[in-house]
C-alpha positions as CSV (number, residue, x, y, z in Angstrom):
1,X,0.0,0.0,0.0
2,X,1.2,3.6,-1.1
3,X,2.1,6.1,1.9
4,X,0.3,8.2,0.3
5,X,-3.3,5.8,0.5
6,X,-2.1,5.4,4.3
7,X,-2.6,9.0,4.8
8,X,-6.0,8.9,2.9
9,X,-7.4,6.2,5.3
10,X,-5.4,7.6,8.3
11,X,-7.3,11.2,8.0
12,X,-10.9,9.4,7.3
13,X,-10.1,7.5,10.4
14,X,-10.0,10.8,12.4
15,X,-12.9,12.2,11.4
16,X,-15.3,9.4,12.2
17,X,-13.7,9.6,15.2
18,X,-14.1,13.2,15.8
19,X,-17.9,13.2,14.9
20,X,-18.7,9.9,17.1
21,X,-16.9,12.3,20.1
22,X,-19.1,14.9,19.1
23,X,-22.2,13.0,19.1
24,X,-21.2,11.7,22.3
25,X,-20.8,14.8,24.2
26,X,-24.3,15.9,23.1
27,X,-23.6,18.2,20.3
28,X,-24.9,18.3,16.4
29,X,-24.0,16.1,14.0
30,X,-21.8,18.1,11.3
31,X,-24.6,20.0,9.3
32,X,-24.4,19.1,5.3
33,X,-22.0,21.6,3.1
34,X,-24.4,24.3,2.1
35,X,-24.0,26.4,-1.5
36,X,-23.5,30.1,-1.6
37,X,-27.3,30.9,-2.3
38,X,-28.1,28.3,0.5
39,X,-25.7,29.9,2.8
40,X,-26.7,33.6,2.2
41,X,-30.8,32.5,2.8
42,X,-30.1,31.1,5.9
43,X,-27.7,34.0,7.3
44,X,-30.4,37.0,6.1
45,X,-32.9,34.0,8.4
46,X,-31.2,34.6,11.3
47,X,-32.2,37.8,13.3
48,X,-30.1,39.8,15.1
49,X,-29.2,40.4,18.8
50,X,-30.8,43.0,19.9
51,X,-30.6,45.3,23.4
52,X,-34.4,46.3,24.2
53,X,-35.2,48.2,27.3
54,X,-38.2,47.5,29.5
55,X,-40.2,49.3,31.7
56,X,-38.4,51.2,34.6
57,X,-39.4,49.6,37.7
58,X,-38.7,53.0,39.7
59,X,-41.4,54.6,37.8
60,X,-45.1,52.8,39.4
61,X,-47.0,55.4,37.4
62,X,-46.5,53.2,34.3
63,X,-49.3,50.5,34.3
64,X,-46.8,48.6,32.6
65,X,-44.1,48.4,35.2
66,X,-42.3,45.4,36.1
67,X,-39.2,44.8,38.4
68,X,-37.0,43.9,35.5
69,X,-33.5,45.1,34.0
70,X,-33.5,45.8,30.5
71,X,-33.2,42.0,29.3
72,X,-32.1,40.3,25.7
73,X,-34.1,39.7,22.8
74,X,-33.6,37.1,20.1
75,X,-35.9,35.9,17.8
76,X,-39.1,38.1,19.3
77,X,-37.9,35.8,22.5
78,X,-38.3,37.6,26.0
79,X,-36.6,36.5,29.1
80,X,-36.4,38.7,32.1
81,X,-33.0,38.8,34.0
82,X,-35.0,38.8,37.5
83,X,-38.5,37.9,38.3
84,X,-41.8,40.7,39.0
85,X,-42.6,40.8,42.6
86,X,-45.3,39.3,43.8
87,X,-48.1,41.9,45.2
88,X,-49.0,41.6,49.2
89,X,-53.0,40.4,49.5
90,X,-55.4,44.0,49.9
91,X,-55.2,44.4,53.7
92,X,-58.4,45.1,56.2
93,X,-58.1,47.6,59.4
94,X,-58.1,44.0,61.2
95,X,-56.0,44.9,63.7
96,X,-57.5,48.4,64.4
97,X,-60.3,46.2,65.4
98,X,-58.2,44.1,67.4
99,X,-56.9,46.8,68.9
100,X,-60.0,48.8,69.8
101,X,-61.9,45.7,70.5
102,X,-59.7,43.5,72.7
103,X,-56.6,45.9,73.8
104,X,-59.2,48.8,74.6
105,X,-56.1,51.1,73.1
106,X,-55.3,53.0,69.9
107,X,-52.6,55.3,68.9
108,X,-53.6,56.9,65.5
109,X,-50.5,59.4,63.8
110,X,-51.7,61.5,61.1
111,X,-48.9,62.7,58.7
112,X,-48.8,65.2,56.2
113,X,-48.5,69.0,55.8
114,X,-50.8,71.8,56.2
115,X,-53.9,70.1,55.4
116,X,-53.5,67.7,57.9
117,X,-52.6,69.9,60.3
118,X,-55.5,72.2,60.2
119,X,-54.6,75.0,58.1
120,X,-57.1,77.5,57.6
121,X,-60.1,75.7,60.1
122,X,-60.9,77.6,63.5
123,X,-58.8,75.8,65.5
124,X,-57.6,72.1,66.8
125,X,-60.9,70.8,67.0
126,X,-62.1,71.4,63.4
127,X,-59.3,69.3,62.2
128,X,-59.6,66.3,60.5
129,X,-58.0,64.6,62.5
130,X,-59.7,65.6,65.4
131,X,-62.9,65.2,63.8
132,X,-61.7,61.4,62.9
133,X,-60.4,60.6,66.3
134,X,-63.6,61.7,68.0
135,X,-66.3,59.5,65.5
136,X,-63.5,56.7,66.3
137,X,-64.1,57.7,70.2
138,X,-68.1,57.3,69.9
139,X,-68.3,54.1,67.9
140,X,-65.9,52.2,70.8
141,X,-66.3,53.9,74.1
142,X,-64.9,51.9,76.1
143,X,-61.6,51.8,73.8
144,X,-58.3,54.8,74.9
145,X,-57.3,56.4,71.9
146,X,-55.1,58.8,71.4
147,X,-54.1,60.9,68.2
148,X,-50.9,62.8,66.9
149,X,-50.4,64.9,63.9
150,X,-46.7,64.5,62.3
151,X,-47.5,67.5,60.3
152,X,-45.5,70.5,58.6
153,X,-46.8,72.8,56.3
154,X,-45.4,73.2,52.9
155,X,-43.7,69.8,53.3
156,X,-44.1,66.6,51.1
157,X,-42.8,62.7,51.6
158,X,-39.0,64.0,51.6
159,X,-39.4,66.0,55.2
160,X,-41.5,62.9,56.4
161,X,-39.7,59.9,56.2
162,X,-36.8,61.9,58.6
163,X,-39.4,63.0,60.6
164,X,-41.6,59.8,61.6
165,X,-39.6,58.6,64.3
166,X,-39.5,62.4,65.6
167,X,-43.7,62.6,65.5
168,X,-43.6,59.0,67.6
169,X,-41.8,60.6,70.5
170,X,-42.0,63.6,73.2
171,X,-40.1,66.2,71.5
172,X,-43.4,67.6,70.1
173,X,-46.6,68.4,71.2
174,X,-48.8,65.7,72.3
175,X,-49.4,62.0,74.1
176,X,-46.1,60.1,73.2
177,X,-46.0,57.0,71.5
178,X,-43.0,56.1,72.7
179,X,-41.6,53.8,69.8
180,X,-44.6,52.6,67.7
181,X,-48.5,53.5,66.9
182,X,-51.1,51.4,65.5
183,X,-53.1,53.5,62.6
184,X,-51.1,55.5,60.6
185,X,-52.7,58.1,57.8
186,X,-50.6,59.5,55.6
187,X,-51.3,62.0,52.9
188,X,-48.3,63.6,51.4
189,X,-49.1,63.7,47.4
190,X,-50.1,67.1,47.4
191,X,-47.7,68.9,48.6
192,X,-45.1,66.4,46.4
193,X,-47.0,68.1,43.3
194,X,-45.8,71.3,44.5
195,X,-42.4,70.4,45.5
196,X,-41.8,69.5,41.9
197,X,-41.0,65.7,42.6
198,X,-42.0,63.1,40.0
199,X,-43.9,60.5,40.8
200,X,-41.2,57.9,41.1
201,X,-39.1,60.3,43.9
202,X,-42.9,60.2,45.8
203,X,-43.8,56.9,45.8
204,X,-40.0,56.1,46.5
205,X,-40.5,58.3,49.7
206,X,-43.4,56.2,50.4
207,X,-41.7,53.0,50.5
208,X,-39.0,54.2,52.5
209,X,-42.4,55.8,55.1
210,X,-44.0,52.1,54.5
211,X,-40.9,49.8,55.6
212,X,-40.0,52.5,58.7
213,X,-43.4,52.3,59.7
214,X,-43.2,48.2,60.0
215,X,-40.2,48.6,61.4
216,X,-41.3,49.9,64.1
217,X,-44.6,47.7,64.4
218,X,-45.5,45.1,62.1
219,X,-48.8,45.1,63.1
220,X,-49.5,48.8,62.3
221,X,-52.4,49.3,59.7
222,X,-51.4,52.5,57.2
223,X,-54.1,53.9,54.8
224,X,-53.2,56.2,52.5
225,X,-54.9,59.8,51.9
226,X,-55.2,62.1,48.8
227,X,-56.5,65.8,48.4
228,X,-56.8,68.1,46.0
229,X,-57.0,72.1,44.6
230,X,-59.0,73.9,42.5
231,X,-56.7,73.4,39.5
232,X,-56.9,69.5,39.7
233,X,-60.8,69.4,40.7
234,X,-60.2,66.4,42.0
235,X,-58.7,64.9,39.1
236,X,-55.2,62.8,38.9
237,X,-52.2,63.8,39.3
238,X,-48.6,62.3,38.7
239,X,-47.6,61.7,42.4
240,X,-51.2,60.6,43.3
241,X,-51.2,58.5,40.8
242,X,-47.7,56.6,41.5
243,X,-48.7,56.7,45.4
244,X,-52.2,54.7,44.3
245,X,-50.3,52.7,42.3
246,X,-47.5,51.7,45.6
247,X,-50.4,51.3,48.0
248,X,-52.1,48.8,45.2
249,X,-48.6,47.0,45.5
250,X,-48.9,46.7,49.5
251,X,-52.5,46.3,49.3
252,X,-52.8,49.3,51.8
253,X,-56.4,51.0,51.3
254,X,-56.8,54.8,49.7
255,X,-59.5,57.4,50.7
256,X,-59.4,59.7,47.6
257,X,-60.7,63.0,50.0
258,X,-60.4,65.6,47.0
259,X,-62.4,63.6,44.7
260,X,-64.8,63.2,46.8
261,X,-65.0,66.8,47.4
262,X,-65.4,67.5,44.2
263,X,-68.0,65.9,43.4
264,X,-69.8,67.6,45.9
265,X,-70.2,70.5,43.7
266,X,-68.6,74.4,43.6
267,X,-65.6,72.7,45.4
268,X,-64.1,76.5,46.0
269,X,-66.9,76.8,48.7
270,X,-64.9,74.3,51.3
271,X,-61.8,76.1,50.7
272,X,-60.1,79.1,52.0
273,X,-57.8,79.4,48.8
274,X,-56.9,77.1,46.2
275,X,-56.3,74.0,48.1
276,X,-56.6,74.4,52.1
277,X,-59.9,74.0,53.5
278,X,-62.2,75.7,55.8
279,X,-64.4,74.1,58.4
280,X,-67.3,72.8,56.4
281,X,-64.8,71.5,54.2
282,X,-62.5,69.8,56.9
283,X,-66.1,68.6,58.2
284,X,-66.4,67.0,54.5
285,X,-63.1,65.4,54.7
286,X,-63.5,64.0,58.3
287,X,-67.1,62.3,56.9
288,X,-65.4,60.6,53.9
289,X,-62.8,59.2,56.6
290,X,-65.6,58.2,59.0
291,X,-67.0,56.5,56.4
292,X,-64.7,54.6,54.9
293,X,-63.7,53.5,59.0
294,X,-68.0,52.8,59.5
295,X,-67.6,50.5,56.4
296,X,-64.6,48.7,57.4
297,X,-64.6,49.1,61.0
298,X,-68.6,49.2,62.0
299,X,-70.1,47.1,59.7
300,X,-67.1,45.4,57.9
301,X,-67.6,42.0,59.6
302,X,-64.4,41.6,61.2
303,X,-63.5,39.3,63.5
304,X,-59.8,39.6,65.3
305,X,-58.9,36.7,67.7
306,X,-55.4,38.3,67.8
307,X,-52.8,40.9,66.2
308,X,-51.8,39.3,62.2
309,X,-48.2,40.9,61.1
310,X,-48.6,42.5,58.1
311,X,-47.4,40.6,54.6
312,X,-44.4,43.1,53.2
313,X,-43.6,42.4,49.7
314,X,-40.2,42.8,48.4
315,X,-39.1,46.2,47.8
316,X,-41.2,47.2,44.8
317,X,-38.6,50.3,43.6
318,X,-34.8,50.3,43.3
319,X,-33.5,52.8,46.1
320,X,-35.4,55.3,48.7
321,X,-34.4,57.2,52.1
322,X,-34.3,53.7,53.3
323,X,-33.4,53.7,57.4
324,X,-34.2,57.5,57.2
325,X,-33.7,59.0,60.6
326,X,-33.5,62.4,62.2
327,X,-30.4,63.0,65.1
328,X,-31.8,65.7,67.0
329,X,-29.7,68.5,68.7
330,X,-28.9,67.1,72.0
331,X,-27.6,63.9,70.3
332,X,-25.8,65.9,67.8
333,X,-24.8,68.3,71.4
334,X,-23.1,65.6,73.3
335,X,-19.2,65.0,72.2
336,X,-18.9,68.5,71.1
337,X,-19.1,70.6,74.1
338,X,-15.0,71.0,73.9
339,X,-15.0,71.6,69.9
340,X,-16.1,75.2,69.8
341,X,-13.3,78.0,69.8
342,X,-15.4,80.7,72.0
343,X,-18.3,79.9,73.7
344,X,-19.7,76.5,74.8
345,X,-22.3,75.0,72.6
346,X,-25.7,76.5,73.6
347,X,-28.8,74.1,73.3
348,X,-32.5,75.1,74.2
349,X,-35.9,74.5,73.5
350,X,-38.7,76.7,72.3
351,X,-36.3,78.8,70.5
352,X,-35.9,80.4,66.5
353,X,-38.3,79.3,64.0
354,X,-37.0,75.5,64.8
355,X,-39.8,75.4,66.8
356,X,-42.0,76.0,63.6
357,X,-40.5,72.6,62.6
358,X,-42.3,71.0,65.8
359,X,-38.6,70.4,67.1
360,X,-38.4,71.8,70.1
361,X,-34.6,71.7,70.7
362,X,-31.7,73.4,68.8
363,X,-28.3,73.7,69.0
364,X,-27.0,77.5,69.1
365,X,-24.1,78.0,66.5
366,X,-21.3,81.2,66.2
367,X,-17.9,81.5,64.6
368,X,-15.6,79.4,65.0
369,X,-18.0,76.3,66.3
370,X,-17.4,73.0,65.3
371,X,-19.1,70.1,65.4
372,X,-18.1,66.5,64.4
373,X,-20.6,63.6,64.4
374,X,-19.7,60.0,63.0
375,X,-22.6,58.2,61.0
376,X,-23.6,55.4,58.7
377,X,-25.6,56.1,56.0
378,X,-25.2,56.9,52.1
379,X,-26.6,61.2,52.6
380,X,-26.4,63.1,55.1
381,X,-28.7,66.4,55.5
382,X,-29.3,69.6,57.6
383,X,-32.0,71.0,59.4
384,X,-31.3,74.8,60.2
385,X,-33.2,77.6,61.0
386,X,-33.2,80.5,58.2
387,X,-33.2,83.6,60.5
388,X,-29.8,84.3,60.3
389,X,-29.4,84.4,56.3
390,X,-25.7,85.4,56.8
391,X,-24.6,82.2,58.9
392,X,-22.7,80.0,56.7
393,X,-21.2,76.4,57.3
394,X,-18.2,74.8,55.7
395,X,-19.2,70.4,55.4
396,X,-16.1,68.2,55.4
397,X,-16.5,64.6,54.9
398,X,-14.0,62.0,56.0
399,X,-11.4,64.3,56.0
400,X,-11.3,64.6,52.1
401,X,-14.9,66.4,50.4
402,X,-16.2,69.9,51.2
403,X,-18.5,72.4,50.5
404,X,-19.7,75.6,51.8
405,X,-23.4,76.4,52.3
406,X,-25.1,79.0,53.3
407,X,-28.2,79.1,55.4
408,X,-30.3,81.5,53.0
409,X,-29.8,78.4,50.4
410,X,-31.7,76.3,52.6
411,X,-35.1,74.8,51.2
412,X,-37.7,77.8,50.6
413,X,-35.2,79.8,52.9
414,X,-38.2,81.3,55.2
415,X,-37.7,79.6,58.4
416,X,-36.3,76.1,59.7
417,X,-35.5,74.3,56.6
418,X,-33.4,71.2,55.5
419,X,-30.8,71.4,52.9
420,X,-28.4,68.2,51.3
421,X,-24.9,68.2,52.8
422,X,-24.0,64.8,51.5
423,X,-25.6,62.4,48.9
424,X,-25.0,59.1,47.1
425,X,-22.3,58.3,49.7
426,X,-20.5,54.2,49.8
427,X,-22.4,52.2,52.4
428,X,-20.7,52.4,55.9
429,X,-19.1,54.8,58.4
430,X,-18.5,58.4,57.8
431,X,-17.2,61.2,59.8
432,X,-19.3,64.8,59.3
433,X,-17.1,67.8,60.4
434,X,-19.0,70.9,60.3
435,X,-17.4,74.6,60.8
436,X,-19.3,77.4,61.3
437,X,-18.4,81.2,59.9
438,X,-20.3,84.6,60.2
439,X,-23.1,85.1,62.4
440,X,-25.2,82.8,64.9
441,X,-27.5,80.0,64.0
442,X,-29.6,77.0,64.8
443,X,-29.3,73.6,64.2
444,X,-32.0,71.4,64.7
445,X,-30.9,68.6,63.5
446,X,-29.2,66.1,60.8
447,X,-31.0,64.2,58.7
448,X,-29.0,60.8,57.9
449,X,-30.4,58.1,55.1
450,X,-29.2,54.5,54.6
451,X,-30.0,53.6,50.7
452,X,-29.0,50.2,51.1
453,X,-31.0,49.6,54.8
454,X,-33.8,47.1,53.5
């Protein structure tokens, strides 16, 4: 046999080999040697790779919102990278009942701004809230139940997830709660319409209210509340709607007061202006409240053998003010008492417009005081009372970042406002060095979020 018939035979040899090995392992059998033309059809066949984006799943005003990243298409072929979140069951006011049934005790916080706190009625006892509270106190007698309102005027969902642990406590006026309450109202879309936040920053703010408030009690039943102006009649809005959207999420009930209101008719007759109300229109908001507690509460058939924790979904948006919390001046007082080059540190209550914050406790600032505080979170802000416009601070972070701000920057720069210091810091342990130049002024507090705290 010729060497060069060897070599024929030799090479076949390896190629059965190497297809049998293939075939083996799981793979194709070699495809058939296709012609140009064949070759060309089947490559204009084959679609390309394309990047397609879905839904963002920070924005809940989109009825088409999902949890997913932007996932891979091939062939019209969908396949989401992570899977949507499954929705918590629509909740009852079960353990309301529970509560004023069994325990004979209710603590009921009302949060929001001016509305909720009464603007523009005759005083505390045309509020809403007060109106609510006292309906609640005729239906069970023989229940305690006590009322707060975490309210600020001119303030959306950004001031109130810093200030519900502050509203819980005895640093404003009112029973304290000491830790936790049981009923929670929250109505904060509003004033979010005027603070120019979109609808994702709201409902994000939400969350971050949501998760703190079963933080702090599990147990704690939160409806949400909406009102309105004479510009929206009652209508939707972007942050009502993306709120409505989160609560559908948690299953948390909604009272829509300023729809309600107007469809009573001439809706500028319950209001003092464009959006605040006056007594018969507090009255009006009270009775859709009352209501909505006589349907659920009164004649909702339910039955409470004990307290039920609350389901909590996962997270349904990306980030938020998650582990938002407010270190009030005598925390922010102790440790610094040595730092200030002239006079100690000075820190009272009842003083500056602070106090129109509902903090009743500052910490007096002049040249040359310093104050350090150590934290962990991923933003750091400040609470400071406008007064003294001139009063400026110089921020230094871990040594390394700073910035100069002045106290006539602050938020609407009328009174005791909160400005950024800080944001989209690494997770962990910072140190906050703050040096203040020109004349005296007030801090109330710092205002210290943890992104990554859920």
């Amino acid at each position: 046999m010729s060497i060069r018939r060897v070599k024929i035979l030799f090479f076949t040899f390896c190629f059965l080999l190497c297809g049998l090995v293939g075939c083996a392992d799981g793979s194709e059998e070699p495809s058939q040697p296709m012609s140009s033309e064949d070759s060309s059809e089947t490559t204009s066949a084959i679609p390309t790779e394309t990047q397609t984006t879905v839904p963002d799943s920070s924005d809940p005003s989109d009825p088409s919102v999902t949890t997913t990243k932007p996932y891979t298409t091939t062939e019209g072929t969908t396949v989401p990278t992570t899977p949507s979140p499954k929705p918590a069951a629509p909740k009852t006011l079960a353990n309301t009942y529970y509560k004023l049934t069994h325990d004979k005790n209710l603590k009921i916080v009302y949060c929001g701004g001016s509305i909720k706190g009464g603007h523009g009625s005759s005083g505390p006892n045309a509020h809403y809230s007060a109106l609510t509270t006292n309906w609640l106190k005729s239906k069970f007698p023989t229940a305690s139940i006590e009322y707060r309102e975490s309210t600020r005027g001119g303030h959306g969902s950004t001031w109130g997830i810093f200030y519900l642990d502050v509203s819980l406590s005895d640093l404003i006026s009112g029973p304290s709660f000491g830790e936790k309450a049981d009923l929670y109202f929250l109505e904060y879309a509003i004033n979010d319409n005027y603070d120019g936040l979109t609808g994702t920053q709201s409902s994000r703010n939400i969350e971050s209210m949501i998760k703190k408030i079963y933080t702090q009690n599990p147990y704690a039943d939160i409806v949400l509340l909406f009102t309105t102006d004479t510009s929206k009649n009652g209508g939707d809005f972007e942050q009502l709607t993306a709120i409505r959207r989160l609560a559908e999420y948690y299953g948390l009930p909604c009272i829509n007061l300023g729809a309600q209101l107007a469809a009573e008719g001439n809706l500028s007759a319950y209001l003092i202006d464009t959006v605040h109300p006056n007594d018969a229109g507090y009255q009006k908001y009270a009775s859709y409240i009352t209501g909505f507690l006589e349907d659920n509460l009164v004649n909702g058939g339910l039955s409470a053998s004990d307290l039920n924790q609350q389901e909590q979904p996962a997270a349904m948006l990306n980030s938020g003010c998650f582990g938002a919390k407010m270190v009030l001046a005598d925390a922010l007082y102790a440790g610094n008492e040595a730092e200030s080059t002239y006079s100690p540190w000075d820190i009272k209550t009842g003083v500056g417009n602070i106090e129109k914050m509902k903090i009743y406790s500052h910490v007096t600032l002049t040249e040359g005081h310093v104050l350090t505080y150590t934290f962990s979170g991923t933003k750091v802000w400040i609470l400071g009372d406008m007064s003294s416009a001139a009063t400026s601070i110089t921020a230094e972070l871990d040594g390394k970042t700073s910035k100069k701000l002045d106290f006539g920057a602050f938020h609407s720069g009328k009174d005791g406002q909160y400005a950024v210091l800080f944001d989209g810091l690494s997770s962990g342990t910072h140190t906050l060095k703050i040096t203040v130049s020109g004349k005296k002024g007030y801090i109330g507090a710092l205002m210290i979020a943890d992104e990554n705290a859920y």
